[in-house]
C-alpha positions in Angstrom: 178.0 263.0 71.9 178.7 259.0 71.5 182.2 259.0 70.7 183.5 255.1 69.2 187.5 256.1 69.8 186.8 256.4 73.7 184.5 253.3 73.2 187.2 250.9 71.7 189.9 252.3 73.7 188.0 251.3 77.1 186.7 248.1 75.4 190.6 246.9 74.6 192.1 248.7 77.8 194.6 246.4 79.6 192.6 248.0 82.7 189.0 246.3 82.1 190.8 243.1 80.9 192.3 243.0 84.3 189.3 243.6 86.1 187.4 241.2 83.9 189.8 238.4 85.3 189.4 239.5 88.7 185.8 239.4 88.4 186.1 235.7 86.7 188.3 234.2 89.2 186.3 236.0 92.1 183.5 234.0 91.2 184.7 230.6 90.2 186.2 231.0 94.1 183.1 232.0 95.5 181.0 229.3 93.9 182.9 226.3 95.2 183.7 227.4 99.1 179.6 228.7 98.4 179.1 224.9 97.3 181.0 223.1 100.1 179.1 225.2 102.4 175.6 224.7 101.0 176.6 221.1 100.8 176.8 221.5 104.8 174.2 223.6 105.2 171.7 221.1 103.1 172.7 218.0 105.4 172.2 220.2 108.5 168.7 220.3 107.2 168.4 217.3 106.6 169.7 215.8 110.1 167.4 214.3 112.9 168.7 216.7 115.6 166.5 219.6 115.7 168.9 222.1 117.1 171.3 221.3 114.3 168.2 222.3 111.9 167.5 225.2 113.8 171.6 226.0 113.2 171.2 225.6 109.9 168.0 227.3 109.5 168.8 230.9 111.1 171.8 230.9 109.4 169.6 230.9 106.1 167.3 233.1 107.6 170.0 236.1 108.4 171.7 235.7 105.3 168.5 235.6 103.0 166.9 237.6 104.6 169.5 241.0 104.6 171.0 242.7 101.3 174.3 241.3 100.5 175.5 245.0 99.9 174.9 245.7 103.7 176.8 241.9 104.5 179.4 243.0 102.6 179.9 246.5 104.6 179.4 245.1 108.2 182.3 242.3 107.1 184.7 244.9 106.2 183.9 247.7 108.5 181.8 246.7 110.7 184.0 243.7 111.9 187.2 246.2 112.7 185.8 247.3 115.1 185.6 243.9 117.0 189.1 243.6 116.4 188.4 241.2 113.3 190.0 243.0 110.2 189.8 241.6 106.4 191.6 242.9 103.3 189.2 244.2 100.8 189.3 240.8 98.5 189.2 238.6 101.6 186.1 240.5 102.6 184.6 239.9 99.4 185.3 236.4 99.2 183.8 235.9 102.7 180.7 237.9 101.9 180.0 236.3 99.0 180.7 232.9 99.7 178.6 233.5 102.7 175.9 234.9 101.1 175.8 232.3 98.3 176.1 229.0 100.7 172.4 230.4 102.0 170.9 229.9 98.4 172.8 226.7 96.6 172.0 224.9 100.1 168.4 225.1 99.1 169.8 223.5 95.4 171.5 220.9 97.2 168.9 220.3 99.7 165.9 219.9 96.7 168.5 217.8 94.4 169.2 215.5 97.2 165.4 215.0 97.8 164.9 214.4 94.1 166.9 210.7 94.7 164.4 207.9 95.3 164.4 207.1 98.9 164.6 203.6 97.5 168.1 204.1 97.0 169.2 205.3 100.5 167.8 202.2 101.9 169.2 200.0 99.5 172.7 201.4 99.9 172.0 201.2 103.8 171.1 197.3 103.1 174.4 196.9 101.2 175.9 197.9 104.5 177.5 201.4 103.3 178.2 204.5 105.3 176.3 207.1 105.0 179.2 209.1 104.2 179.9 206.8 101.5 176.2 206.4 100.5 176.4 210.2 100.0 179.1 210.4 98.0 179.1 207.2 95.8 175.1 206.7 95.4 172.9 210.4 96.2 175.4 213.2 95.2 176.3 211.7 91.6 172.5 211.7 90.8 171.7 214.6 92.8 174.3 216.7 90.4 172.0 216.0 87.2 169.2 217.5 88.8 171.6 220.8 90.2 173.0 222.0 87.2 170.6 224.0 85.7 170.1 225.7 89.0 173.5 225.8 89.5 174.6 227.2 86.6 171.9 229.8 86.8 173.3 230.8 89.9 176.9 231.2 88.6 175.6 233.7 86.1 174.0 235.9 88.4 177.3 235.5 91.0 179.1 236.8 87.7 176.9 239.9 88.2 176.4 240.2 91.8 180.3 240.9 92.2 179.9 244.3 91.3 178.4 244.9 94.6 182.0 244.4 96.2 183.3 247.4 94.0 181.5 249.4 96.5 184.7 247.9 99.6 187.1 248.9 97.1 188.0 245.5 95.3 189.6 246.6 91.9 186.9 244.6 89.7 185.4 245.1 86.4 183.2 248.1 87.4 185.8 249.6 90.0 188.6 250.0 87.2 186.2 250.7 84.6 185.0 253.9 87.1 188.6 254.6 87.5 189.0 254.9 83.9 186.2 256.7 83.5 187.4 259.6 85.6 190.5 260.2 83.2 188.3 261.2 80.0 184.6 261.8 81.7 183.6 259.3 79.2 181.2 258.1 81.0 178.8 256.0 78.9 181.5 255.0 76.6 183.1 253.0 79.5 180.0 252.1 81.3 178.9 250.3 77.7 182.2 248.6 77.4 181.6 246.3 80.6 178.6 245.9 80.0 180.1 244.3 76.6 182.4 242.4 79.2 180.0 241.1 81.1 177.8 240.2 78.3 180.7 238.1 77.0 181.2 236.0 79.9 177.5 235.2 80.6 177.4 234.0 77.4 180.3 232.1 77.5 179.3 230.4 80.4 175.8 230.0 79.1 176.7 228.0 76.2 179.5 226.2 78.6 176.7 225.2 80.7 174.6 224.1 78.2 177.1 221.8 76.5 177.6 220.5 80.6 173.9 219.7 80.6 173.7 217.7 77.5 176.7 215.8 78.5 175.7 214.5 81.5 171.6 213.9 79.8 173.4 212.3 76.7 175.6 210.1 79.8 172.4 209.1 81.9 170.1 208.5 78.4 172.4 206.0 77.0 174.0 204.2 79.7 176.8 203.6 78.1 179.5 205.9 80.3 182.3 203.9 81.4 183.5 204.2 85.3 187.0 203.0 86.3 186.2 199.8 88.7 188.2 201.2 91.2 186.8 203.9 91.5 182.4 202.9 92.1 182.6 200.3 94.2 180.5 197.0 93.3 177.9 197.6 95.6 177.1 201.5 94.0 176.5 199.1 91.0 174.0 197.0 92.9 172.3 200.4 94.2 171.5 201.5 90.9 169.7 198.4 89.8 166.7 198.5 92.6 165.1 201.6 90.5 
């Protein structure tokens, strides 16, 4: 029988709450090195040398193309044996971040396409870098384009790090089947982070809607300030030959 008493005591444990945090900061982590890394993987893509595409390419390839579950268990056992050894939350991290990089480069990749080519060859005209076209012209209007994708794919990293439960990372599912095993109150504490992890999606649902309407409210009008120093003249220029 449902029992509420075992309910509320897993929902308010100090246990879950922990693991809740782990999971939170696990993926906050693992979206930003998963980021930088798409970010690289997206301009191997995009370079003239075709071996560097081919890099960039198999390395999407393996990791799309195998279950992050079975990444996750060659990292940290497979790998020992090779004499490479990883604790069970640098494991995680690695897996993860890995894993992720292979998806947000194709993000990157289509928001970076989405700038006018207009722009690059303006910016190239204006003499800039392409380092600094990159960063100054392309990636500030690629980023309007990425963040519904993006933010989609935070919410389903939110989810995804149960898998690392399985290499013994103490996360929201691990501690709540710890718990579990005290009382064999099983769907009582199975329910509670699901209640958990129904809160933070949600949270970072309405967070990333209020992100989106920021930044569409910011474009619409115009009327965003930017510190002189900090978008040079010439970024200026770019933007008026659309």
């Amino acid at each position: 029988m449902w029992s509420w008493e075992a309910f509320f005591t897993f929902l308010s444990s100090e246990s879950l709450l922990r693991g809740a945090w782990t999971t939170i900061w696990l993926t906050v982590v693992t979206m930003v090195v998963g980021l930088v890394v798409g970010l690289v993987l997206a301009l191997m893509r995009s370079a003239r040398s075709r071996s560097i595409r081919a890099v960039a390419n198999s390395y999407i390839w393996l990791f799309r193309g195998t279950p992050l579950l079975v990444q996750l268990i060659i990292i940290y056992t497979g790998l020992p044996q090779l004499g490479i050894k990883f604790g069970p939350i640098q494991a995680a991290l690695l897996g993860l971040a890995l894993n992720e990089a292979a998806y947000l480069s194709e993000i990157v990749r289509s928001g970076i396409m989405s700038v006018p080519r207009g722009q690059f060859e303006a910016a190239r005209a204006l003499g800039m870098k392409p380092v600094t076209v990159m960063r100054v012209v392309v990636l500030p209007q690629a980023f309007r384009v990425m963040i519904p994708p993006l933010g989609n794919s935070l919410n389903g990293l939110l989810k995804t790090t149960t898998l690392v439960s399985i290499i013994a990372v103490e996360e929201l599912l691990r501690l709540t089947q710890y718990a579990v095993q005290l009382n064999f109150r099983v769907l009582e504490g199975l329910v509670a982070a699901a209640c958990y992890y129904l809160v933070m999606t949600s949270v970072w649902t309405l967070l990333q809607g209020r992100l989106e309407a920021l930044v569409n409210r910011s474009h619409g009008t115009g009327t965003a300030k930017r510190p002189s120093h900090q978008v040079p003249q010439s970024a200026e220029l770019v933007g008026e030959t659309r």
